[in-house]
C-alpha positions in Angstrom: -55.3 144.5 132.5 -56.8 144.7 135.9 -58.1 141.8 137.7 -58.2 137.8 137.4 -59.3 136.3 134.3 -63.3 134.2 135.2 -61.8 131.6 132.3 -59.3 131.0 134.5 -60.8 130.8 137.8 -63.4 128.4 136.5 -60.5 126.2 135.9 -59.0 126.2 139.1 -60.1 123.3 142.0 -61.5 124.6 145.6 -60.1 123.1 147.9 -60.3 123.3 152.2 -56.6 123.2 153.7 -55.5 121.4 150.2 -58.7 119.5 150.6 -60.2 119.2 147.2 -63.8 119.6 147.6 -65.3 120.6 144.3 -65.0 122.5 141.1 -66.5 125.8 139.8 -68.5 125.5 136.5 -69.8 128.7 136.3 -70.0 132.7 137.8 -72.9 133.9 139.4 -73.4 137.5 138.1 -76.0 140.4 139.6 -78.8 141.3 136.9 -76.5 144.0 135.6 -73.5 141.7 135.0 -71.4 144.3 137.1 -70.4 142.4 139.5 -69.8 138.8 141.0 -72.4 137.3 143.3 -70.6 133.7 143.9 -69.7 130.4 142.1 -71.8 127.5 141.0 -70.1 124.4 142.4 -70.0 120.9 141.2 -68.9 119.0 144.8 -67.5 115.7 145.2 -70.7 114.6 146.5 -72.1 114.9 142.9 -74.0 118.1 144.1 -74.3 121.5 142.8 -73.7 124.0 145.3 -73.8 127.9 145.6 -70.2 129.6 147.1 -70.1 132.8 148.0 -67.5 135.4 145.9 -66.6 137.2 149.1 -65.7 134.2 150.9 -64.0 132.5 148.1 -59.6 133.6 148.1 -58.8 133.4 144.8 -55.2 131.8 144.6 -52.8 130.8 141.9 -53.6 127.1 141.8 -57.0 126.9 143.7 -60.0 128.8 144.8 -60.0 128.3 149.0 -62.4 128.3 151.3 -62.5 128.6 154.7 -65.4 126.3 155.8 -67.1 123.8 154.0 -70.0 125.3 155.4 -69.7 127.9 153.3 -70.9 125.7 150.3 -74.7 127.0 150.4 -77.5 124.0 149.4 -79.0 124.2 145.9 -82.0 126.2 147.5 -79.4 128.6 147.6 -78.1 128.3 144.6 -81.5 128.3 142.6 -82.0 131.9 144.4 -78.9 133.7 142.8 -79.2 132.0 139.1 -83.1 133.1 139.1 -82.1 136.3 140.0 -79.3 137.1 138.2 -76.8 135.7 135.0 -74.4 133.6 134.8 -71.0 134.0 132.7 -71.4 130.9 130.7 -74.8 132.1 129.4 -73.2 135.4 128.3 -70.0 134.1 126.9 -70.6 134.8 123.0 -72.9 137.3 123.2 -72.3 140.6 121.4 -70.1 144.0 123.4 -71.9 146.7 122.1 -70.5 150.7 123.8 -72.5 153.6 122.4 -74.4 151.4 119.9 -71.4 150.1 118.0 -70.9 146.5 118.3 -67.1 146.0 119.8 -67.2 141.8 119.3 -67.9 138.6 121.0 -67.6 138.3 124.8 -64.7 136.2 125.6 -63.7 136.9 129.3 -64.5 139.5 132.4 -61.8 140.3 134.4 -63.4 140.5 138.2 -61.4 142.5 141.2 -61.3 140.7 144.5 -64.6 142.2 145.9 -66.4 141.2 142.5 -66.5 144.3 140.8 -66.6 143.2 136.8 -63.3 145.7 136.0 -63.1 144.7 132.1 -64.6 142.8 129.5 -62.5 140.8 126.9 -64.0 140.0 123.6 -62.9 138.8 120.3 -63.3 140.6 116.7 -63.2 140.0 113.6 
């Protein structure tokens, strides 16, 4: 399988020069779920912040940044969830290819520039 596991990267801390800073709780998807637009944050301030995919290296034990600054305000983060979907809100939902229903959602795979590469769902 191609690509890193969303599950997993939801899991992992971000963190500045092993500086913890926050956690991800969910994925920012475009409107066609195809590819990854950035990361709802929960920061150690308490507040929910948007981070950028493209400026987000995905590592094995953390998700780091380069900035703080990088951390967009909630404005920001209000402007992608309105205008896209978020992985949480599709996890469950029926995988349907040429109008037969595959299963459940389960997982996307992303590639390092976003790109949704595979979709893992569960049958019966």
């Amino acid at each position: 399988m191609r690509g890193v596991s969303v599950e997993h990267v939801l899991r992992l801390p971000i963190r500045l020069r092993g500086i913890h800073l926050g956690r991800p709780v969910d994925l920012i998807l475009d409107k066609d779920r195809r590819r990854a637009l950035g990361f709802e944050v929960q920061c150690g301030d308490d507040e929910r912040r948007f981070l950028p995919f493209a400026v987000a290296k995905i590592e094995e034990d953390e998700l780091a940044i380069p900035s703080p600054l990088v951390l967009l305000e909630a404005g920001e983060l209000a402007f992608y969830t309105k205008r896209g979907s978020t992985f949480r809100a599709i996890v469950g939902s029926d995988v349907v290819r040429a109008r037969r229903l595959l299963g459940e959602l389960e997982d996307l795979r992303v590639e390092p520039d976003g790109t949704v590469s595979s979709v893992v769902f569960a049958t019966d």
